[in-house]
C-alpha positions as CSV (number, residue, x, y, z in Angstrom):
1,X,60.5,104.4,102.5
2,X,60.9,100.6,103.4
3,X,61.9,99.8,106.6
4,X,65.1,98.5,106.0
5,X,65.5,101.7,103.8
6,X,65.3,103.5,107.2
7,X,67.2,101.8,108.9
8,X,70.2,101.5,106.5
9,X,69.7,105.3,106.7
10,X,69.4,106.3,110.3
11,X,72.9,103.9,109.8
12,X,74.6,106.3,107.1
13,X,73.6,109.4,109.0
14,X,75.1,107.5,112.2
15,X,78.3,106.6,110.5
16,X,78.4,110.1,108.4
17,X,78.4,111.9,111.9
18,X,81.3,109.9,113.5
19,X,83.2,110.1,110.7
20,X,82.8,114.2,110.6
21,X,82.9,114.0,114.5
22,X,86.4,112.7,114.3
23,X,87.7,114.8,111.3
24,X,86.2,117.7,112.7
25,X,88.9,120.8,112.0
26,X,90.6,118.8,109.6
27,X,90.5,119.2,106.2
28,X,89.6,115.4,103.9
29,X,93.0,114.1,102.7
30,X,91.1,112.5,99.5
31,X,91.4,114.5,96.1
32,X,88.3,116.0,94.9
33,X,86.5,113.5,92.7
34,X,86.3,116.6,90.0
35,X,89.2,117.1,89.2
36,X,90.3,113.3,88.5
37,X,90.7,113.7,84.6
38,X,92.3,111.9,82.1
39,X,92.8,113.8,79.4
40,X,96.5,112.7,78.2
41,X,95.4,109.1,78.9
42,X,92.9,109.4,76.6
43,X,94.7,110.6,73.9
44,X,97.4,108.2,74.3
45,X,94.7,105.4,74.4
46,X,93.7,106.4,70.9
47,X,97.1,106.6,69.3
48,X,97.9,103.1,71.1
49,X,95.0,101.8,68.8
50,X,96.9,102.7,65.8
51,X,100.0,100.7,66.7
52,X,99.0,97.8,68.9
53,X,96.8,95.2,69.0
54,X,93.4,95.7,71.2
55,X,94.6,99.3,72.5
56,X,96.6,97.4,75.0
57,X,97.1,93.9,75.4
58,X,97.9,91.2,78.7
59,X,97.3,91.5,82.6
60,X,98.0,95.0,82.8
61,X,95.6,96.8,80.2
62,X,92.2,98.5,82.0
63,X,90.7,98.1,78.4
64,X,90.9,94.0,78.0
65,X,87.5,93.1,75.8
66,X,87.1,90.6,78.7
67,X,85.8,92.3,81.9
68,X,87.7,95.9,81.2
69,X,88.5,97.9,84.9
70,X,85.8,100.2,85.7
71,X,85.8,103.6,84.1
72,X,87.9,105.8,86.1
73,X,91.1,103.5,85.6
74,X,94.0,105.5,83.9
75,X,96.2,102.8,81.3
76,X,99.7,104.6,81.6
77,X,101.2,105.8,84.2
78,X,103.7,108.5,85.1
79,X,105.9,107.7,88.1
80,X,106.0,106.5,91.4
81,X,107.4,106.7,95.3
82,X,106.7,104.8,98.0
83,X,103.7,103.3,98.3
84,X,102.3,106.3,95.7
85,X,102.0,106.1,91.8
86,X,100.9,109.0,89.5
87,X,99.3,108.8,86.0
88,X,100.2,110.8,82.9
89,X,97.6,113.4,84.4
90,X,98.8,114.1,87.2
91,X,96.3,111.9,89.0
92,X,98.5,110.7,92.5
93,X,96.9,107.2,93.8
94,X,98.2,105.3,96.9
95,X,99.3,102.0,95.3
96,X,97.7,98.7,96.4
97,X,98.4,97.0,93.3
98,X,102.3,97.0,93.4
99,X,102.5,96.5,89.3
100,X,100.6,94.0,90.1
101,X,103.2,92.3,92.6
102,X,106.8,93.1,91.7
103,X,107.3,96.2,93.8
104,X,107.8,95.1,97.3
105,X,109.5,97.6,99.0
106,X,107.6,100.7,97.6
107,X,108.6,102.5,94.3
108,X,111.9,104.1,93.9
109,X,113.6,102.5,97.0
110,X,116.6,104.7,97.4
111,X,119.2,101.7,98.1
112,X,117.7,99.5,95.7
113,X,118.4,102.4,93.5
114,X,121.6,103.2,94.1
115,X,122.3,99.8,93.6
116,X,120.9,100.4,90.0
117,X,122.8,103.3,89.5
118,X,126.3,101.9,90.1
119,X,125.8,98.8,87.9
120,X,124.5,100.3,84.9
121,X,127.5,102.9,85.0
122,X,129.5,99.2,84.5
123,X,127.7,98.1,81.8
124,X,124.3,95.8,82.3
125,X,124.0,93.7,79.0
126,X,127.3,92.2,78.2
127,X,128.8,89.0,76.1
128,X,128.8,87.7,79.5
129,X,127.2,87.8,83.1
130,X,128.8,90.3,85.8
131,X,130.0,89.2,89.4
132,X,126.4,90.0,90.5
133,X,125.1,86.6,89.1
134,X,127.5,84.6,90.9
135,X,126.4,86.8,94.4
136,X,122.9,86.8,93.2
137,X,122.9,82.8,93.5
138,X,125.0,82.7,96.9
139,X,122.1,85.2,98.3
140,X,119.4,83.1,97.3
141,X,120.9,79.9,98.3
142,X,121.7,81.1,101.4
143,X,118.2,83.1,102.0
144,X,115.6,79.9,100.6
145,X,116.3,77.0,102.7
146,X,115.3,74.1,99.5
147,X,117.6,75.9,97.5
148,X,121.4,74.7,96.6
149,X,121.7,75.8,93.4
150,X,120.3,79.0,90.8
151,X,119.4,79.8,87.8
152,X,117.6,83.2,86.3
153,X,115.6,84.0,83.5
154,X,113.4,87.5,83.1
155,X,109.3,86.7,83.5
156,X,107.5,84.8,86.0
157,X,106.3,82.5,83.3
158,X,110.2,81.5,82.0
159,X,110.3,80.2,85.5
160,X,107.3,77.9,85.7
161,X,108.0,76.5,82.1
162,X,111.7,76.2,83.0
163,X,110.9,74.0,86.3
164,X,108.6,71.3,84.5
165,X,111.5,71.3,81.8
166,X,113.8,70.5,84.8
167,X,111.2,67.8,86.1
168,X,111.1,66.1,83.0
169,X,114.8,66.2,82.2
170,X,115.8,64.8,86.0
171,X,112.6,62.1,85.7
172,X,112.0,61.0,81.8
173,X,108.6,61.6,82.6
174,X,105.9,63.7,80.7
175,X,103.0,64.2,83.0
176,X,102.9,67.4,84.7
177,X,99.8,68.1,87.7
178,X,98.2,71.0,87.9
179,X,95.9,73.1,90.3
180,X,92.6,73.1,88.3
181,X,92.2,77.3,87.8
182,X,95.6,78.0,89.1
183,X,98.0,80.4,87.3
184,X,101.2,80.0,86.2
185,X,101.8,81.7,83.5
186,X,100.9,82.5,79.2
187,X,102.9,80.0,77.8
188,X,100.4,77.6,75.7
189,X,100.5,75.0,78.5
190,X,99.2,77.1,80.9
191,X,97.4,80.3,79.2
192,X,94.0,80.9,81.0
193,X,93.0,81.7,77.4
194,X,92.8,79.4,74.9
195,X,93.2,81.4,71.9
196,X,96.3,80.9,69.8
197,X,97.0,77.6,71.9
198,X,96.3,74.2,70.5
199,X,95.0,70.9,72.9
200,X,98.2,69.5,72.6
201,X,100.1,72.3,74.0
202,X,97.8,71.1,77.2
203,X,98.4,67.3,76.2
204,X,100.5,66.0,79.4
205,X,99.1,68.5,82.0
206,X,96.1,66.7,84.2
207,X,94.2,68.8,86.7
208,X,93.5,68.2,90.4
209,X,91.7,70.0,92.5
210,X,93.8,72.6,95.4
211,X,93.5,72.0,98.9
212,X,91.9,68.0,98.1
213,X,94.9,65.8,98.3
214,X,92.7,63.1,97.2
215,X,91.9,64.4,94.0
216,X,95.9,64.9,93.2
217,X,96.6,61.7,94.3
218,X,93.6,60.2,91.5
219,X,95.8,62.4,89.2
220,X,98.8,61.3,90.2
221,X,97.1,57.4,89.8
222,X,95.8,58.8,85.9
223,X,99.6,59.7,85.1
224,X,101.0,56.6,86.4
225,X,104.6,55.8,85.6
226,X,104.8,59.1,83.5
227,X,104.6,61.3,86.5
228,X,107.4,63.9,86.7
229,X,105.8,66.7,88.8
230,X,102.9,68.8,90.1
231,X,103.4,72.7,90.4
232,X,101.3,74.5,93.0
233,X,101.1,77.8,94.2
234,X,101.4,78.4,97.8
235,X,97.8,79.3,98.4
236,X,94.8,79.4,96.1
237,X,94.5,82.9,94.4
238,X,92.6,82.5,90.9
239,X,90.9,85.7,90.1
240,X,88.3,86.3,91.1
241,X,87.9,83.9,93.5
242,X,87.8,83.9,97.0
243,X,92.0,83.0,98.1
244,X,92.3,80.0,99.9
245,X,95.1,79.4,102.0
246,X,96.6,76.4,102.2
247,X,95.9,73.2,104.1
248,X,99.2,72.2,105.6
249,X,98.1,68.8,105.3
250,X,97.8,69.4,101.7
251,X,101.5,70.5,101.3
252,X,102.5,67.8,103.4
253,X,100.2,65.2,101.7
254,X,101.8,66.4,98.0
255,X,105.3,66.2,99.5
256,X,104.8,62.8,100.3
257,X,103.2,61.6,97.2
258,X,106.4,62.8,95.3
259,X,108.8,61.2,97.8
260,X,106.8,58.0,96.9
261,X,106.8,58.0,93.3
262,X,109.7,60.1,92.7
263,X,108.3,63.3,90.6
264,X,109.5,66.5,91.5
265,X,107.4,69.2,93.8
266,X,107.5,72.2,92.1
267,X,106.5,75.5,94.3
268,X,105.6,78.6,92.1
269,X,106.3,81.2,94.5
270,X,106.3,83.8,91.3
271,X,103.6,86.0,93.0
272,X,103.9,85.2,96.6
273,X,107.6,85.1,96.9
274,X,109.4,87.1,99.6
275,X,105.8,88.7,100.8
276,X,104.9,86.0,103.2
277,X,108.3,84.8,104.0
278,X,111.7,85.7,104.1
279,X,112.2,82.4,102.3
280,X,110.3,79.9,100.7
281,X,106.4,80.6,101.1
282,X,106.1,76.9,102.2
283,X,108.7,77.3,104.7
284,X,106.8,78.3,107.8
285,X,104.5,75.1,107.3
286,X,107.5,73.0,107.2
287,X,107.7,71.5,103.6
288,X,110.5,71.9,101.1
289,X,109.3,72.1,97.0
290,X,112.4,69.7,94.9
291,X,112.1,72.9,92.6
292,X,110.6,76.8,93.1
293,X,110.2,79.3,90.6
294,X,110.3,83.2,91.4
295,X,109.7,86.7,89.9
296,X,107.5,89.7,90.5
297,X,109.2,90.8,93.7
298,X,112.6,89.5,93.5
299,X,114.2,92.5,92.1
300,X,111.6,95.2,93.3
301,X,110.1,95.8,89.8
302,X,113.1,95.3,87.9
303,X,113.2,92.4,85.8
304,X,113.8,89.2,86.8
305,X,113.0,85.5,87.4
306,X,115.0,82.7,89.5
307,X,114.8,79.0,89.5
308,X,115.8,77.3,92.6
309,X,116.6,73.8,93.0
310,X,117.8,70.6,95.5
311,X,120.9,68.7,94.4
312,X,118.7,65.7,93.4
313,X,118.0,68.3,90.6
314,X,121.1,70.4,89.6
315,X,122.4,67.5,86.5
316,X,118.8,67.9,84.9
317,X,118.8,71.5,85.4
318,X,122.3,71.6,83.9
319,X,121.8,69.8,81.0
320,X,118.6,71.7,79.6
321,X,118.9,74.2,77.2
322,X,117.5,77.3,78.4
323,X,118.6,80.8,77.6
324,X,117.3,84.5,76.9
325,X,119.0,87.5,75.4
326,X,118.5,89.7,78.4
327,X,118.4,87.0,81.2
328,X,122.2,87.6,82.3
329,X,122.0,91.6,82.5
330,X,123.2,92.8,85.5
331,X,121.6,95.8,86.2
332,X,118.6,93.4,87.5
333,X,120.2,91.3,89.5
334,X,122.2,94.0,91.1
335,X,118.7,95.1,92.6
336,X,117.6,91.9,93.2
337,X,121.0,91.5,95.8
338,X,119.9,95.4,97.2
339,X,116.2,94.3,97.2
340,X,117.2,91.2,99.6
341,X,119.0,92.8,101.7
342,X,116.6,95.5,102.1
343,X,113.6,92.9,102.6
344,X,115.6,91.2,105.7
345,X,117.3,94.9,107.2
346,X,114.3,96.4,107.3
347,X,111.5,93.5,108.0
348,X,109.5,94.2,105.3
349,X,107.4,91.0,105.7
350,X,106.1,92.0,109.5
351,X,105.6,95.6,107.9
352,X,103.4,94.3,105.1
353,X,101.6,91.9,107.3
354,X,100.7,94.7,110.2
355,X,99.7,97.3,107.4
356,X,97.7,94.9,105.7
357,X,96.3,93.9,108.7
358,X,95.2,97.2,109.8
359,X,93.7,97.7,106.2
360,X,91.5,94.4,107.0
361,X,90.4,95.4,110.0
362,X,89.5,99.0,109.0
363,X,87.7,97.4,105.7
364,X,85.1,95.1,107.9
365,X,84.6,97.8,110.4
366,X,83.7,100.1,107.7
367,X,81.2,96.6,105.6
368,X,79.7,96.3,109.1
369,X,78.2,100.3,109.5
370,X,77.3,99.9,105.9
371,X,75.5,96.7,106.0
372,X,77.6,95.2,103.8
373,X,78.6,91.6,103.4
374,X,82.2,91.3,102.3
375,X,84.5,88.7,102.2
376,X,88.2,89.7,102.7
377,X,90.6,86.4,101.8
378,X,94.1,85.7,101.4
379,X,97.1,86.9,103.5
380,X,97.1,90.3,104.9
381,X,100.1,91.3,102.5
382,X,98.1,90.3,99.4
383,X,94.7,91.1,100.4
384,X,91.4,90.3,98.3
385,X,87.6,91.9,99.0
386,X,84.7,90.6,97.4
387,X,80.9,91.3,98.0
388,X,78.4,89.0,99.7
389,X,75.9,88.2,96.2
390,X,77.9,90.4,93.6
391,X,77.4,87.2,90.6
392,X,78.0,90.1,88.1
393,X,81.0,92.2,89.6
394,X,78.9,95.2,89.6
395,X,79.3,96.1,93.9
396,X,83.2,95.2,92.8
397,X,83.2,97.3,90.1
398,X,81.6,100.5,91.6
399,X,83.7,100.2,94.3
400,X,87.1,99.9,92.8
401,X,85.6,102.9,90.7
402,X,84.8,105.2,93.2
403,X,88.2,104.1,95.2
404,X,90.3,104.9,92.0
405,X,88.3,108.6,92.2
406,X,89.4,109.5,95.5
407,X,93.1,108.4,95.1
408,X,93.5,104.8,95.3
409,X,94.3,102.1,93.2
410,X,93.1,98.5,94.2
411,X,91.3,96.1,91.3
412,X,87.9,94.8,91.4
413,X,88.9,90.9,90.5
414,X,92.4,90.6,91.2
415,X,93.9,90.3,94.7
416,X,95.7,93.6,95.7
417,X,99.3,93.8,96.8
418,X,100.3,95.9,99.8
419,X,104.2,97.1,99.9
420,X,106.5,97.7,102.5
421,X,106.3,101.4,102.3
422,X,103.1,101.8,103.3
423,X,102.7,103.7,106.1
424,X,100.0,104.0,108.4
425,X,99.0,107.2,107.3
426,X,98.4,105.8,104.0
427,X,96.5,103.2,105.8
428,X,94.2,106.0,107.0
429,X,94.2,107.7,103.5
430,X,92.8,104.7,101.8
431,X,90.3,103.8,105.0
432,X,89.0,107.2,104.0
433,X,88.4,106.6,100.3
434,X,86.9,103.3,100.7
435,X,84.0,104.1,103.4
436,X,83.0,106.8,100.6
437,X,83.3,104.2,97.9
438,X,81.5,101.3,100.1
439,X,78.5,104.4,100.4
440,X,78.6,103.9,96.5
441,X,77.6,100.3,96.8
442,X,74.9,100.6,99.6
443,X,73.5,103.1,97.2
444,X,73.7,100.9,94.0
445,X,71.2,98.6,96.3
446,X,68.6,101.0,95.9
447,X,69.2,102.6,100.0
448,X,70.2,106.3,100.0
């Protein structure tokens, strides 16, 4: 045994026995790793290959041809509570992806839900919009400090595409700038994947580079009088990459380039929205986007999207044509009002922050007795971990594998999402799981 071999394990033995010293009479809160099957899973898998494309397709299938989720990973899914999710197993995981952002306040929040309830009893897809659009709006406006007017639409993506069209209407300007890397969406202007999509779809977007004001400003130079807009994210979080907050001088530097040449700030706050802020994400740093677009959490996993706006804005956004079957039903935007109200009664923000905090801290504690390098990125509520050297995503990957065996459901290349009703015992749960799956990894270097 190499040296370093003996010392990583005179370090597992060490960390082994505190962690039996302080569980000692106390029986492991993880599921046995046996008896995580996925029988009916499997069998669903093969009859979804029968009538849909690629098993499963989009952001949400653990079989994508490009970099599929560990094995381990069920596809559908059963129910959830809280900040817990079961599989069509059986299979109970704490939930650290959040359907990948829109539940905020934990599944099945009982207000939000009774909210629900009483709407669809009145009908929820009608000739027209219910009351609830008109209250919807007032809540917003009064809740996002940019905003003076609404308008709503069902996907994160109608929300981006509907913003530039808003730009270009109020400028009569084509070029749009965007965040080299940055998602917004799968229409063809901004698919990460060009298939299906043609150059010209991507003909009047130019690319800068986040966080470099200098770079949008060439950009901004390269589109000259046919400027209308950049749309940004609030901070960098391209999977897989390392999230990268944002430089305030950044925001500030982009607000002012758009005050001089008159194109509109667009803020997508789809995935961040309402989790760093009980307002706009950009609030706290003190600039104001001319447009925002929202989703994922607005309605606590019902489905939604909003477009807010400034006055400067509210002809151009009146005059574009932009409608949906479903994006007047009630039923969502009656959760969205209880979902608010909910988010501000009972601080879910500070909640997410502290859990996700105490996740953080328990993660590099637990990297540190391994002799692990990790790098742990983003906000607290919307945590990201990647390993120190893992080019290939294999640490990532048997990590996220062995967390999903023992009950917990985080992703290997996609920042995680932590919900307001988490609780510190679930905290404690998943601390649990992941200094078993971080053994995983030191072992996958060749030290037992």
């Amino acid at each position: 045994m190499s040296a370093d071999a003996a010392v990583a394990g005179d370090r597992t033995q060490s960390r082994r026995g505190r962690a039996c010293a302080s569980s000692e009479g106390s029986k492991s809160s993880l599921p046995d790793i046996d008896t995580h099957i996925l029988t009916r899973d499997a069998a669903l898998r093969q009859r979804t290959a029968v009538v849909m494309p690629g098993v499963l397709f989009g952001h949400q299938s653990v079989a994508r041809v490009t970099r599929p989720l560990p094995d381990g990973y069920p596809q559908f899914m059963s129910r959830g509570r809280g900040a817990h999710i079961w599989d069509v197993d059986g299979n109970e995981y704490i939930d650290l992806m959040c359907s990948y952002g829109p539940v905020i306040l934990g599944h099945q929040h009982p207000k939000v839900e009774a909210a629900v309830r009483t709407q669809a009893a009145k009908g929820d897809c009608q000739n027209g919009p219910s009351a609830r659009i008109v209250e919807l709006a007032e809540a917003l406006v009064a809740t996002v400090r940019h905003a003076d007017w609404a308008m709503f639409a069902k996907n994160g993506c109608d929300a981006t595409t509907l913003a530039l069209m808003i730009a270009r209407a109020a400028t009569g300007r084509r070029k749009i700038l965007v965040a080299r890397g940055s998602y917004h969406g799968s229409a063809p202007w901004c698919n990460p994947f060009p298939v299906g999509t043609t150059p010209e779809d991507r003909g009047n977007v130019i690319y800068f580079t986040y966080n470099d004001l200098e770079s949008a400003q060439a950009a901004a130079a390269e589109a000259a009088d046919d400027f209308a807009g950049v749309i940004v994210t609030p901070f960098r979080h391209d999977a897989p990459l390392d999230q990268e907050l944002v430089d305030p001088s950044f925001a500030r530097g982009l607000r002012a380039l758009c005050d001089a040449t008159g194109a509109a700030l667009i803020l997508d706050d789809v995935r961040c929205g309402f989790r760093l802020h009980l307002g706009g994400s950009w609030e706290p740093i003190g600039v104001d986007p001319d447009i925002s677009a929202w989703s994922k959490g607005i309605a606590n996993g019902y489905a939604l999207a909003a477009v807010l706006g400034s006055d400067r804005f509210r002809t151009a956004a009146s005059e574009v044509y932009a409608t949906g079957s479903f994006w007047f039903a009630a039923v969502s935007m009656a959760a969205a009002l209880a979902t608010l109200k909910a988010l501000a009664e009972e601080r879910a923000v500070e909640t997410m922050q502290a859990r996700g905090q105490a996740l953080r801290t328990g993660l590099d504690e637990q990297a540190r007795q391994w002799g692990i390098g990790i790098r742990q990125t983003g906000p607290a509520q919307m945590p990201f971990l990647n390993f120190d050297g893992d080019v290939d995503f294999a640490m990532a990957n048997t990590f996220a594998g062995q967390a999903i065996r023992r009950g917990v459901y985080l992703h290997p290349r996609h920042n995680w999402f932590v919900s307001a009703a988490m609780t510190e015992e679930d905290v404690s749960r998943v601390l649990e799981a992941t200094d078993e799956a971080f053994g995983a990894v030191r072992r996958l270097e060749g030290v037992e």
